[in-house]
Structures are given as structure tokens and as C-alpha cells.
C-alpha positions in Angstrom: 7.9 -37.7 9.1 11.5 -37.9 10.2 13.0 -41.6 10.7 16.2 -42.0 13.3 18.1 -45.0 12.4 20.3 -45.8 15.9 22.5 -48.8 15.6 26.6 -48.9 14.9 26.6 -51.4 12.0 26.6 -49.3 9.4 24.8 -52.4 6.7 21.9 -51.6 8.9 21.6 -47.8 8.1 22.4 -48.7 4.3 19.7 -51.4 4.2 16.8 -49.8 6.5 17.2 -46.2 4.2 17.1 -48.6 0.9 13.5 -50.1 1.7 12.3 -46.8 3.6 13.6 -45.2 0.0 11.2 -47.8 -1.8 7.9 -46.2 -0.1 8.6 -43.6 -2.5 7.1 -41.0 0.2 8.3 -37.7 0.0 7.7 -36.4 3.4 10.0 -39.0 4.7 13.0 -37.9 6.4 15.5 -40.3 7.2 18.5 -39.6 10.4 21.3 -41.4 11.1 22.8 -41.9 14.7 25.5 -44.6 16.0 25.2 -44.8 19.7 23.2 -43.4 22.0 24.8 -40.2 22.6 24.1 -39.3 18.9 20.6 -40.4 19.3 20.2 -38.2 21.9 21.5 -34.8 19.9 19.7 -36.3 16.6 16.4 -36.0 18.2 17.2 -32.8 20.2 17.9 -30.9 17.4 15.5 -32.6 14.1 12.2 -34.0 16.3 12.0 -37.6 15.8 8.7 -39.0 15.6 10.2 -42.9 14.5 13.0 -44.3 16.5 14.3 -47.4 15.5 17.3 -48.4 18.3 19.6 -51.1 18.2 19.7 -53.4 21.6 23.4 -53.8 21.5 25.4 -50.3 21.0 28.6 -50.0 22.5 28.5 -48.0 26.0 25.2 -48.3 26.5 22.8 -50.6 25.2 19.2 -49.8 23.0 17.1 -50.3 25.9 18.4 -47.5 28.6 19.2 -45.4 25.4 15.3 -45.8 24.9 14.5 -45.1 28.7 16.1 -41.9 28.6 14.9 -40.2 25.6 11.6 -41.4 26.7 12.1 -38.6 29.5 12.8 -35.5 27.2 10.5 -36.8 23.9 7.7 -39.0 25.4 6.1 -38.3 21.7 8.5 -40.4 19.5 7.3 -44.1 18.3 10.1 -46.4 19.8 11.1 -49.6 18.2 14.1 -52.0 19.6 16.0 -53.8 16.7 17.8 -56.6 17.5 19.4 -59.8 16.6 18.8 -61.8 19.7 15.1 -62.7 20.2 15.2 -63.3 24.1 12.6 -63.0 26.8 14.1 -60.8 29.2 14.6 -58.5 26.7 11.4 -58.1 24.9 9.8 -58.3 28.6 12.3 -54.9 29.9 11.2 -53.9 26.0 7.5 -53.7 26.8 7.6 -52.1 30.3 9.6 -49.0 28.4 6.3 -48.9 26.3 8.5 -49.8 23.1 6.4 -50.1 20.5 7.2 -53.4 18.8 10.3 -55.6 19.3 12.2 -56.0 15.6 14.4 -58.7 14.4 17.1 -58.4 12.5 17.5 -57.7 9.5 14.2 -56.0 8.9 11.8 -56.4 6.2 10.8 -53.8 3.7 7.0 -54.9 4.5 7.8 -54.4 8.1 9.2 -50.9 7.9 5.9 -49.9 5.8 3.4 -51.0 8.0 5.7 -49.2 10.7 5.5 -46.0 8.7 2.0 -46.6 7.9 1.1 -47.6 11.4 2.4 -44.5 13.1 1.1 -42.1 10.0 -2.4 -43.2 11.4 -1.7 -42.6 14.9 0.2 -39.2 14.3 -2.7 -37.9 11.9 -5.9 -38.9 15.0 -3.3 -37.8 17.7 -3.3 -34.4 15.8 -7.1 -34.1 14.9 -7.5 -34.7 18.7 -5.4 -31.8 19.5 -6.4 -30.1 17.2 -10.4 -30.1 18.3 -9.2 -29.7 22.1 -7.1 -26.5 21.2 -10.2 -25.3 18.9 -12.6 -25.9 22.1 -10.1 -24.3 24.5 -9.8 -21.2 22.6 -13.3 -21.0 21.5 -14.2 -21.3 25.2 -11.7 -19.1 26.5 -12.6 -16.3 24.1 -16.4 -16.3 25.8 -14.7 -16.3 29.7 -15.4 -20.2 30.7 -12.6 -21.9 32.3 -11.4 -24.8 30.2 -7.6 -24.3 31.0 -8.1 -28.8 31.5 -8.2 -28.7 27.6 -4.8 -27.2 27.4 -2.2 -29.7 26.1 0.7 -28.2 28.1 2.9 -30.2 26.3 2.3 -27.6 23.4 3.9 -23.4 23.5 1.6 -21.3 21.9 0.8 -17.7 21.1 -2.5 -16.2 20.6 -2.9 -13.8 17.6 -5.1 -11.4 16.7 -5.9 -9.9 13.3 -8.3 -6.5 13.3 -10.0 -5.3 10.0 -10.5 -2.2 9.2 -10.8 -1.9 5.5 -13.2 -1.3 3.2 -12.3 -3.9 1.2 -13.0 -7.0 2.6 -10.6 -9.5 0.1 -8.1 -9.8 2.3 -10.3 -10.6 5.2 -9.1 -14.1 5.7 -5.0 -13.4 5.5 -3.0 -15.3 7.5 1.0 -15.2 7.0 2.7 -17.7 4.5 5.2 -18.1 7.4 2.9 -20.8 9.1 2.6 -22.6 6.5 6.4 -22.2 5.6 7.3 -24.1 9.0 4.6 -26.3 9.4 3.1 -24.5 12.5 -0.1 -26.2 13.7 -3.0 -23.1 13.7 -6.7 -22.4 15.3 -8.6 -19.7 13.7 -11.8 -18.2 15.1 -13.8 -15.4 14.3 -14.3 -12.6 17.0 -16.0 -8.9 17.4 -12.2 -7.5 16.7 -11.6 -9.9 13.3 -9.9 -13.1 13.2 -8.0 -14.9 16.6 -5.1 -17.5 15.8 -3.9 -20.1 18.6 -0.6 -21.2 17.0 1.0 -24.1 18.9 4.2 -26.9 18.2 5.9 -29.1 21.1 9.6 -27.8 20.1 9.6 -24.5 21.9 12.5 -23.5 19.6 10.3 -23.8 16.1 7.9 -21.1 18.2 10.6 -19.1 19.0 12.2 -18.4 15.3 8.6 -18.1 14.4 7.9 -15.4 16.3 11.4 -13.9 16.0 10.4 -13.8 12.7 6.9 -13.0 12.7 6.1 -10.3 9.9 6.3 -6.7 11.5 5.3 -4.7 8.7 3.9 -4.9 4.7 0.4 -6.3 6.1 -2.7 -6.0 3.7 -4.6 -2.5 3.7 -6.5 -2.5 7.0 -4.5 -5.3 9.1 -3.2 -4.6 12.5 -1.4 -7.4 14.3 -1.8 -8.4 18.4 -0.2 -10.9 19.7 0.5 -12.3 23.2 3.9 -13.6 24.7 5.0 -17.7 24.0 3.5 -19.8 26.9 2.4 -23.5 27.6 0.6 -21.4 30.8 -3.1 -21.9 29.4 -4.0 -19.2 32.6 -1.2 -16.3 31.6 -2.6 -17.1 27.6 -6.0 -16.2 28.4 -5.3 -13.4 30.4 -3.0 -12.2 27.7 -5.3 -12.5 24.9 -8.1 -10.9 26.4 -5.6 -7.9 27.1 -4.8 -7.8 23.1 -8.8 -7.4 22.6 -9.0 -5.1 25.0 -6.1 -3.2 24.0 -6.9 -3.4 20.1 -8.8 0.3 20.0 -5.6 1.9 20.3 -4.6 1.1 16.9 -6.9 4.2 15.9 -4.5 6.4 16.8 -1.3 4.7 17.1 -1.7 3.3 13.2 -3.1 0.4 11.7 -1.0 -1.7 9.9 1.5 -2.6 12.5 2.5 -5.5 15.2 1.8 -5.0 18.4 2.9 -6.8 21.8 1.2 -7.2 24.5 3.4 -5.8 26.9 4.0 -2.8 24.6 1.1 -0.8 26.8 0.2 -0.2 30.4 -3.3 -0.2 32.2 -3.0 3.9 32.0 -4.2 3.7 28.6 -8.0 3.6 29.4 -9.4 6.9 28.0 -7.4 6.2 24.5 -8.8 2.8 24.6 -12.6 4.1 25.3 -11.9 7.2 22.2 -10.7 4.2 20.0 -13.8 2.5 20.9 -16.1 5.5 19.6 -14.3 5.1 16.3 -14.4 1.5 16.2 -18.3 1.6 16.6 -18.6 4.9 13.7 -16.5 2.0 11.5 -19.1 -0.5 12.3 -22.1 1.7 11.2 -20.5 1.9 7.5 -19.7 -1.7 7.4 -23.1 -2.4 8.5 -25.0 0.2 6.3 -26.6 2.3 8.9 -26.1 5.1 7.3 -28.2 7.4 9.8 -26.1 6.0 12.7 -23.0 7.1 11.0 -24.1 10.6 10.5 -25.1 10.9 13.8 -22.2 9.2 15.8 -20.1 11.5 13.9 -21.9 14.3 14.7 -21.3 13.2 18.4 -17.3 12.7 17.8 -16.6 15.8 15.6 -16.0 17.9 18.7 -13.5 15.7 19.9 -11.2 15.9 17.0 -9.7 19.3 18.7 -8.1 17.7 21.7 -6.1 15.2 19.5 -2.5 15.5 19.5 -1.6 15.9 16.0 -0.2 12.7 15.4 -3.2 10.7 16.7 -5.1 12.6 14.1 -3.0 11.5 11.3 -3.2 7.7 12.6 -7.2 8.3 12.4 -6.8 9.8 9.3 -5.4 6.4 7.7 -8.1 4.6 9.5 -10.8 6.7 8.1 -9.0 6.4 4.7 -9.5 2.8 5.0 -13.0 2.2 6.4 -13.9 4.5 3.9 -11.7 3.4 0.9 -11.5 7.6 0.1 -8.7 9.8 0.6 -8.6 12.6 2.8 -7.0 15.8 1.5 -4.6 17.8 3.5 -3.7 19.5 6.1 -4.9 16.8 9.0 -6.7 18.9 11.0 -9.8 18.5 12.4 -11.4 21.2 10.6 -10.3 18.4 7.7 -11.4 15.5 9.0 -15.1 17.0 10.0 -15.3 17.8 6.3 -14.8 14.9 5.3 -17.2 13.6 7.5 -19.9 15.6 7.0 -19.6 15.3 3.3 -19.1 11.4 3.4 -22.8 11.5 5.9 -24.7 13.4 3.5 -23.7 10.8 0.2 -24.4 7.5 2.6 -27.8 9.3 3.5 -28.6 9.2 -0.4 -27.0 5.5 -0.6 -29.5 4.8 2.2 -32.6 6.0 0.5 -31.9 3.7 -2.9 -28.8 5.5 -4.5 -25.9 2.5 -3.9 -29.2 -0.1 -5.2 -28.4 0.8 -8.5 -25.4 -0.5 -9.4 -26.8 -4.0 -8.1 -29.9 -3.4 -10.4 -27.9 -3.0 -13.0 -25.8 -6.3 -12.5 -28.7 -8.3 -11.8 -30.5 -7.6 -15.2 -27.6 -7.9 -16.9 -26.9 -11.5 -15.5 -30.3 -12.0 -16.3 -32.0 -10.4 -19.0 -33.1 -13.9 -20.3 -35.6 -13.8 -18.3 -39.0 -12.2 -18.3 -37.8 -9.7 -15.7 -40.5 -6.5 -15.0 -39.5 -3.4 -13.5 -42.4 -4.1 -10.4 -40.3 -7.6 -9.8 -37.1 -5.9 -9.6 -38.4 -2.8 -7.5 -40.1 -5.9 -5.3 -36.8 -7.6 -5.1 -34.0 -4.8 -4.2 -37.3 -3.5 -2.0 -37.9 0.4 -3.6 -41.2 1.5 -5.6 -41.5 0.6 -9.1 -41.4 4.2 -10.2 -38.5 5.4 -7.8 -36.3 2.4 -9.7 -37.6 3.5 -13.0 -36.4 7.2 -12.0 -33.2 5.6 -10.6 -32.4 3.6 -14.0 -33.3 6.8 -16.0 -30.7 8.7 -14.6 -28.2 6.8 -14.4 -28.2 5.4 -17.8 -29.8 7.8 -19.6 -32.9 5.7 -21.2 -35.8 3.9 -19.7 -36.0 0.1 -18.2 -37.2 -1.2 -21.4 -34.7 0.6 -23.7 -31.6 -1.0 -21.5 -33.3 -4.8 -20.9 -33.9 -4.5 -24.5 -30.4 -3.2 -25.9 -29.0 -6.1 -23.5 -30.8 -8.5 -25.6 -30.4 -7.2 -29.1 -26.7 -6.8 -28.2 -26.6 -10.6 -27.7 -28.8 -11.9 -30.1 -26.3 -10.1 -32.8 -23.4 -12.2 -31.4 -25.8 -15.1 -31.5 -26.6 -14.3 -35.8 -23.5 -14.7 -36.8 -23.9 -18.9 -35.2 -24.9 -20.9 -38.4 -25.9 -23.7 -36.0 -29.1 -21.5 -34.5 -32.1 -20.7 -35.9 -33.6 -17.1 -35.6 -36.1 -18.4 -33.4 -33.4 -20.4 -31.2 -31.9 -16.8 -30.9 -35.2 -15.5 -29.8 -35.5 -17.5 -27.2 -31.8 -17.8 -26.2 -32.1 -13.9 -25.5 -35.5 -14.2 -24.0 -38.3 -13.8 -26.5 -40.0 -16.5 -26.5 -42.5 -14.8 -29.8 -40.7 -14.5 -32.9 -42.4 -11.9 -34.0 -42.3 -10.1 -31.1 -37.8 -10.8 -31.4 -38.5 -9.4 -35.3 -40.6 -6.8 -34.1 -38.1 -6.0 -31.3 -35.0 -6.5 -33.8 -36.1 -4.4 -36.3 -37.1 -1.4 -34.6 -33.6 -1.7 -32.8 -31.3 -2.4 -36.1 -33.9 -1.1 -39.0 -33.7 -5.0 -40.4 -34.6 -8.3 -39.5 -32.7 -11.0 -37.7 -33.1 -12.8 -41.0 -31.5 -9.6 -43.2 -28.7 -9.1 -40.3 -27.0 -12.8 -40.8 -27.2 -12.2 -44.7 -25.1 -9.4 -43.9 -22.5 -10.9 -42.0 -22.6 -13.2 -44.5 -24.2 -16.4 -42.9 -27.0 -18.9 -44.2 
């Protein structure tokens, strides 16, 4: 929160910062100004949110210094200090919407519940802002006309982030630069990725943002929209339903990159509806449909021969990132239709129970405490008890009792060498709930008892 301090006795400034200093807060930001043409630059160039102006400056007094800053930054809290406590004043005071009339010299107690005052009225100002931008871009995203819930006090941008990665951990990435300058931010979801609505009042913060916006170095799978600056709520969402429409082209002008808005014309309409098609083949693998994706790329293979060479390499490092494989050289389309066909064939396996496997295998092994039967784990990643068997056989080379069992054994071992458990604690820690059954179990496993294993390691 930044503080202005107007007045040309300099004991003022010295002991208004002092008891400001005492609040020990951090985020407060305390600027100096003697008259009111310094006032005027001050809160030009650092965005004043507290003003507190003496009545009596020389060439111009507090309260038409006050009346015309009101005109540029109707935002700022305005206090009038002064050591004359007359009507008239305080009256011409109130009609300027001056916050409080102050005399001189002020109290430390006064200055807090100033601060404290205005921190409250700054933070539900913003919230309110906040939940109008949110409903005006949420609205303006599904085509309803809510340009009325535009603050156009506020320059904006809308952003757009697109996915197209297999790996999804970067999902939520937003540059560290907004958080760097303190740029307020709106984030929905949408069928493309993520859409951000940043917005400030100073439309020079917006402007070094954006002239400094990242251009490049995004995580695998980004691409970057974004629309022009504007407080024009109707040229936004005309310009941000262009970025949507426009985002195909990324498949074969590269992920990866920033794009403007007015970096493509309206004769772009075929490359958009081709991007499309490959849009909608990513989709199938991100959603699973594995049959869809062999057949929708059965259905684009042909076109791979009428792309210029360079929009197949741009596809190629999309399909390298949906797919999270690398495609070998040359990028042809003889290439990519390999690569294709052969990537269809494993997702068909996948499909039938193949990629269930490896989640079988986590489950029991984040749960082999429990009494856990191969026909309730077939039930629960929905396959037959005897294709999971088959499944589990393969893959690890003995049978569903063999690897629960080795899971258990493996842990009750650790569990020995604990003088603070007894064998049949350790039993039933690893679930065996029989301690004859664990001995049985134990000794077929190790060729000793439980009992005979902790002698060995030396244990009571």
C-alpha cells in the first residue's frame, strides 16, 4: 500500500513516516511530496492509494490540489491535514468526498485506523472486482452479453493457454511474471485449456507486462494466445473468441510459442478446420478411446501428402507431445503413418486390459494388508478374474498369490528386526490375521520361522 505524504513542513513528513514506521507493516510504502505539483507527478508515476494533503501549501492550497487529482485518480483515499479546524473548510472538505478531515499534528492511533480502514475497503473493493471480472469472462466465454460487468476503469488482456502434452503436470502453469508485478488475474477452464483475464488501472503496469510477456521456454505442450490491451469489454470478447478460434493453427505452425491475435487473417479457414481434425485425434488419446483413435487416423493418414513439409514437422512435435514418443526420421508422411499405425495397434491392446496392469500392480502393493482376492480386484479395475490372473502372470512372472504374498513376507522381515512387536503383531501388521497361517506362510517363503528369523538378526 503506498502512502503520499503532501505538506511543505518538512517535521510533518519526519513525524507521519515515524508512526506509519511503528505499524511494522511491510507492504507499506511511504512517498513524499511538497506542494501540489509534486503530488501530482508522485501519484502519476507510483499509484497512490493514501493521500494525506496539507490545507495550506504554497501556490495552491490542499483542497484544489485534492480536486484535481480527484479527476485523473478517483481511486486514491483523500485525507486533508490541517492545523486550522474551521467550518468552511471541512464543509468545501466533504463536498470533494475527502475522506476524513485531520488535525494537526496527527496521532500514531489515527494513522493506523487510517491504514487499517482503507486496507478493508481496498481488500472488498477488490473481491468485488474480482467476482465481476470472473462473471464477465465466464459469461463472455459462453456468448451472453455482460459487457455492464466490465469495470472500464481496468486494461486488460485475455490469455489463452492450450495443452497438448501428454503429461499433464504442468497443466496449471501460469507465468511467475504476474505474480512478479502484482497483476490482478481470472482463470477459467475452456475446451482449448486454461483462459486468463489479466487486468490493473495503470495502463502502463499492463503495458511492460506484456512488453514483457514470455515469448518462448514454455512447458512441453504450451502454446500462448493472447488478445491486444483494451478497457473495450466489446473489442475483448471479439478478440478472445478469435484466439479460440484461431488456436488449431498451432498444429502446424508449432506449439510452444506466443501468438497475437492480429498475427493471422480470416483466410486461414481450411488450416484451422485440418488443425481441428488433429485437435479431435489428440482428444481420443487423452480420453482413452482407443478405437476412435485408430479410426480418426485412419481417416487423416491420407492427408499427410498435401502437407507442406514444414507443417509436417510442426505436427510431428505435436504428435511427439500428445503421445510423449518420439518419432524417428525423415518427417515424411510415409513416417508419420507408421507411427500411427503402430501407436493404434498398442492403444487397441491398452484398451482390452493391457495399460490396467500397472494400476493393479500399484493398488496391491498400497494395499496388500488387506484381504484382497484376485475376483475383487478383477471386479474393481472391471476385467475377468482369470484374464487379470493371465495379465499378472505375464507380466511378473509368478501367480497372484506368489506376488501378494512376497509383498507381505518382504515387509514382515523389516517388521522382525522391531523388538517392540510381537510375531503375531507382525502377522497382522502384514495382513494375516492367523499365526499359523503367517508361520505357515513364512516358512515356506524363508525355510524358517518368524521366531528363528529375529534370532538371526540377532533380536529377542
Amino acid at each position: 500500500m503506498n502512502i503520499l505524504i503532501v505538506d511543505d513542513e518538512p517535521l510533518i513528513h519526519i513525524s507521519i513516516e515515524v508512526s506509519l514506521n511503528e505499524l511494522n507493516d511491510k507492504n507499506l510504502q511511504i512517498i513524499h511530496a511538497n506542494n501540489e505539483s509534486e503530488m501530482l507527478q508522485k501519484m502519476e508515476t507510483c499509484g497512490v492509494d493514501i493521500a494525506l494533503v496539507d490545507i495550506r501549501m504554497p501556490g495552491m492550497d490542499g483542497l484544489t490540489a485534492i480536486g484535481k487529482a480527484r479527476e485523473r485518480f478517483p481511486n486514491t483515499h483523500y485525507y486533508i491535514m490541517s492545523g486550522f479546524s474551521e467550518f468552511e473548510y471541512a464543509r468545501e472538505a466533504c463536498r470533494l468526498n475527502v475522506v476524513e478531515y485531520l488535525l494537526k499534528p496527527l496521532a500514531p492511533e489515527q494513522l493506523a485506523d487510517i491504514v487499517a480502514k482503507v486496507k478493508r475497503e481496498k481488500s472488498h473493493e477488490e473481491q468485488q472486482i474480482r467476482e465481476s471480472f470472473h462473471a464477465w469472462l465466464a459469461g463472455t466465454l459462453h456468448l451472453h452479453d455482460v459487457s455492464s460487468l466490465y469495470d472500464k476503469s481496468y486494461y486488460s488482456a485475455v490469455i489463452l493457454f492450450t495443452y497438448d502434452s501428454c503429461n499433464k503436470s504442468s497443466s496449471n502453469w501460469v507465468p511467475d511474471i504476474f505474480r512478479k508485478n502484482n497483476i490482478s488475474m481470472i482463470s477459467i477452464p475452456c475446451w482449448e485449456g486454461q483462459l486468463l483475464l489479466v487486468y490493473a488501472r495503470d495502463i502502463k503496469v499492463m503495458e511492460d507486462l506484456l512488453h514483457s510477456f514470455p515469448y518462448k521456454h514454455y512447458p512441453e505442450g504450451i502454446t500462448c494466445f493472447i488478445t491486444h490491451l483494451s478497457n473495450d469489454p466489446v473489442l475483448l470478447s471479439k478478440e478472445m473468441h478469435k484466439i479460440l478460434d484461431l488456436s488449431p493453427l498451432r498444429v502446424f505452425r508449432g506449439i510452444g510459442k506466443l501468438y497475437k491475435v492480429n498475427q493471422f487473417s480470416e483466410e486461414n479457414k481450411d488450416e484451422i478446420r485440418k488443425g481441428m481434425d488433429w485437435i479431435e485425434l489428440r482428444d481420443c488419446l487423452f480420453d482413452k478411446k482407443y478405437s476412435d483413435f485408430v479410426t480418426k487416423s485412419a481417416v487423416l493418414i491420407p492427408s499427410l501428402s498435401d502437407l507442406m513439409s514444414v507443417q509436417r514437422r510442426n505436427l510431428i512435435i505435436f504428435l511427439e507431445a500428445v503421445t510423449g514418443k518420439h518419432i524417428s526420421e525423415p518427417d515424411s508422411a510415409e513416417t508419420i503413418s507408421e507411427f500411427l499405425k503402430k501407436n493404434g495397434e498398442i492403444m487397441i491392446q491398452r484398451e482390452s486390459g493391457g495399460d490396467k496392469i500397472d494400476a493393479v500392480i500399484e493398488y496391491v502393493q498400497d494395499n496388500y494388508r488387506e484381504d484382497i482376492s484376485i475376483s475383487q480386484l478383477a471386479s474393481r479395475f472391471d476385467l475377468t478374474p482369470n484374464y487379470l490372473s493371465a495379465l499378472i502372470k505375464k507380466r511378473l512372472g509368478v501367480n497372484f498369490i506368489e506376488f501378494i504374498t512376497s509383498l507381505r513376507i518382504a515387509k514382515a522381515k523389516e517388521l522382525l528386526g522391531s523388538e517392540d512387536l510381537s510375531v503375531r503383531e507382525v502377522g497382522e501388521a502384514v495382513g494375516y490375521y492367523s499365526t499359523s497361517y503367517f508361520t505357515k506362510a513364512f516358512i515356506k517363503r524363508e525355510g524358517m520361522t518368524p521366531g528363528e528369523y529375529r534370532k538371526k538378526l540377532g533380536k529377542s
